[in-house]
N, C-alpha and C positions, 0 to 999 in steps of 0.2 A: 694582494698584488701578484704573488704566485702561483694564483690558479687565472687569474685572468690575462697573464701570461704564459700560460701551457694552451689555452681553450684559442690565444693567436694567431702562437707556432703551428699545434696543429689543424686547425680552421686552416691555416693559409698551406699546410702542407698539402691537406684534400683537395681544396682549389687547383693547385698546381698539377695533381694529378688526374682531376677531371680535363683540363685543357692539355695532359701530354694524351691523356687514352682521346680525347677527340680528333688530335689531328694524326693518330697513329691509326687506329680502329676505321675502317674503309666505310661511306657510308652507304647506305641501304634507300632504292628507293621508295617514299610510301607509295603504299597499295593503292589504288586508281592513280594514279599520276603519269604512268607510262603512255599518256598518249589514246589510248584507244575512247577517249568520252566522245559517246553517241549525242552526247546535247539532250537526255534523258533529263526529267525535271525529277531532282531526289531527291527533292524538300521534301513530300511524302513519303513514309514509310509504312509497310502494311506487313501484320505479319500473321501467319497462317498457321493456327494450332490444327494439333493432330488430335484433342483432347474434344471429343464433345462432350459438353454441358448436357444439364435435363432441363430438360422443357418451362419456362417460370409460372409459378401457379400462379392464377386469375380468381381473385374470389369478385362476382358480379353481387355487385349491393342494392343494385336495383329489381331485383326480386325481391317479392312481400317475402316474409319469414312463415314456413309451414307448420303449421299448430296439427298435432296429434289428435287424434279423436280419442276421446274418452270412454272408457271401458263401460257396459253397463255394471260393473263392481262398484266402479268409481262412484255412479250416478245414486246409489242409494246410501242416503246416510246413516249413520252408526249412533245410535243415541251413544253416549258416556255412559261407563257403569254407575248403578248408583251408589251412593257412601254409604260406605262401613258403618252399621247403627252405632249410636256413642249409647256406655252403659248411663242408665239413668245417675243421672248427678245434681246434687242441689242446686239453686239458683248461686246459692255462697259461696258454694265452691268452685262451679265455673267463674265466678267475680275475681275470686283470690287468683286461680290460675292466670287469667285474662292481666292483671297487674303484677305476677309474678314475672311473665316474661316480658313485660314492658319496663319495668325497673332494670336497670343496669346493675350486676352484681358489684359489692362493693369492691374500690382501688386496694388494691395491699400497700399494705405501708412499707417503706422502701427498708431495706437492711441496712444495719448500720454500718459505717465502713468503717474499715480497718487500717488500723497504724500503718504507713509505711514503715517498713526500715531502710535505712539511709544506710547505706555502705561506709565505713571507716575513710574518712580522709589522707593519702598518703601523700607523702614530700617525694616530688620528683628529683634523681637523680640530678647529680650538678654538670653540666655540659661539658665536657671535653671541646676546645676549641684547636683546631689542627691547620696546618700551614697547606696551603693549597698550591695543588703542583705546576708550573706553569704548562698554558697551554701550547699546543702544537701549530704551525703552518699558519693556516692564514685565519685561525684565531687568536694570532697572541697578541693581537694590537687592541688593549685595552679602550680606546677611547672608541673602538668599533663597535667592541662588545659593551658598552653603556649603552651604547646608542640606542641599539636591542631591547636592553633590558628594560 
C-alpha cells in the first residue's frame, strides 16, 4: 500500500507540473500554419537523392546457351592404360583370395566389464532451523506473499 501510495503523490505531482509549465511556457506556432498555404496538394511527397545507384543487371534468358567448340585434343580418344600383368597364380589360390575378402572378419568378443565402485554412503548433517527475519515495506503482509508463492 506504500509504494502504490508514493507512485499517486508523485504521478499527480508531475501532472500538476505539466499543466503549470503549459500555461506559463509561451506557445510556439507549428511550422506551415502561419497563413502562407498556396493550396499545394502535399499528400505527395517525393524526395530527391543525391546517391546514384548502379545500373540493375539484366540477364536476358531468351538467348539459346553458347556451347564451346571442342578442341581437336578433345576429339581423339585415349584408350585406358592396360593392367598391370597379375604374377601367375593357381586357380586355388585366386578361389581362396576371391572368398577371403568376401567373408567378414570375425566380431571380437566384447571385454568383460568391470566392477563399479560405489562410493561410501555418508549421513548428512542435521539441519539447523533458524528464525526468519521479518520482512521490510510492502512485503511484510504475509497473506500477499502466499498469494505469490
Amino acid at each position: 500500500m506504500l509504494l502504490a501510495r508514493y507512485f499517486l503523490s508523485v504521478g499527480g505531482v508531475l501532472l500538476g507540473l505539466l499543466f503549470v509549465a503549459d500555461a506559463v511556457v509561451p506557445k510556439v506556432p507549428a511550422i506551415g500554419t502561419d497563413g502562407n498555404d498556396t493550396g499545394a496538394d502535399k499528400s505527395v511527397i517525393r524526395i530527391h537523392s543525391d546517391r546514384k545507384w548502379p545500373e540493375p543487371v539484366v540477364f536476358d534468358t531468351s538467348i539459346p546457351t553458347i556451347v564451346p567448340a571442342q578442341s581437336a585434343k578433345a576429339d581423339a580418344i585415349v584408350p585406358p592404360p592396360p593392367p598391370t600383368p597379375v604374377a601367375d597364380v593357381s586357380a586355388k589360390g585366386r578361389v581362396r583370395e576371391t572368398f577371403a575378402q568376401l567373408v567378414p572378419p570375425e566380431p571380437k568378443k566384447p571385454e568383460p566389464q568391470r566392477k563399479r565402485k560405489i562410493a561410501k554412503s555418508r549421513v548428512a548433517p542435521q539441519m539447523v532451523q533458524v528464525a526468519q527475519q521479518p520482512r521490510f515495506g510492502f512485503f511484510s503482509n504475509n497473506s500477499w506473499n502466499n498469494s505469490w508463492w
